[in-house]
N, C-alpha and C positions, 0 to 999 in steps of 0.2 A: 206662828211668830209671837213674842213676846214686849213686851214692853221696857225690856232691862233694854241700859242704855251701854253698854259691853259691845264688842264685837259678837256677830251673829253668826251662827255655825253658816258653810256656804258660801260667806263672804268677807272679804278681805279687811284689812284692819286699815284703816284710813292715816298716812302718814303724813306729817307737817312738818318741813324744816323751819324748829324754832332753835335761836340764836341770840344767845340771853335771858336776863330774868324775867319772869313774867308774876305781876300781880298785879290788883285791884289798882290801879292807880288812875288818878282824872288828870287828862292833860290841861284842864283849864286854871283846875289847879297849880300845876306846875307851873304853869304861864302867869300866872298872876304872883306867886311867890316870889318868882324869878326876877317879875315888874318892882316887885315892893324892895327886893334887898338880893342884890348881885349872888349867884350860887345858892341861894335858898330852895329853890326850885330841885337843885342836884341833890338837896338834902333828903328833901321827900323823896325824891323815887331813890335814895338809900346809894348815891355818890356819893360819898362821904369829900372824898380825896380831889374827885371832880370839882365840886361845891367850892372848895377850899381853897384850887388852883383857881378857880375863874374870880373867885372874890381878891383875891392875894392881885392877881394882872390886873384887875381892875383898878385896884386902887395905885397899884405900881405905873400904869398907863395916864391915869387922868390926869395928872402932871403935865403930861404932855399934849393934854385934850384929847388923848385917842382911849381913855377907858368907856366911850359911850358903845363904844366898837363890840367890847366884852360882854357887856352888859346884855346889850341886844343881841349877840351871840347866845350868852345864858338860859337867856328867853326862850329862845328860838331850841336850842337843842333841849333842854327840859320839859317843854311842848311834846317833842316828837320821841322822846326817851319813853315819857309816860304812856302815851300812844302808844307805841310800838310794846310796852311791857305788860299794856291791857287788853291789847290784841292777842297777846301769846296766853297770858293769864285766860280771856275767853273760848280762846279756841283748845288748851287743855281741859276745862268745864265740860267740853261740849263733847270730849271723849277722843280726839287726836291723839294720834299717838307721837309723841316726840319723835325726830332721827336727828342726829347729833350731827352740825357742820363739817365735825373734825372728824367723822368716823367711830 
């Protein structure tokens, strides 16, 4: 046996459905951007469009006192975006092999 980190003759290739993008990303980061200025957070882990839409409701909302709603929305899914994109970013590191949701 060898130390390359490949698939080993003998055994199977280890498969991971990932579903989405995956990179380095810190969810604390994300969470704290998102605290500091509404879709910021969507920015970093590379929502552009996201980002954009949740700052635009938010300010569309607070008018009516319900943009605190978005906000903490923002929060909360740029938290679990970046999570979820540095879980798939690690687990390709570690030599998974992708299988694609859609086939």
């Amino acid at each position: 046996m060898t130390n390359n980190l490949g698939p080993q003759p003998g055994y199977g290739v280890a498969g991971v459905l990932l579903d989405g993008a995956a990179a380095n990303k810190s969810a604390g980061v994300a969470l704290i951007l998102s605290l500091l200025i509404c879709g910021l957070g969507q920015f970093y882990n590379g929502q552009i469009g996201k980002g954009i839409l949740m700052f635009v409701l938010m300010i569309a909302l607070w008018f009516v006192l319900l943009g605190w709603i978005i906000w903490i929305w923002s929060a909360v899914d740029a938290y679990k975006t970046a999570k979820a994109m540095n879980l798939r970013y690690h687990m390709l590191l570690a030599g998974a092999a992708p299988i694609s949701p859609r086939g």
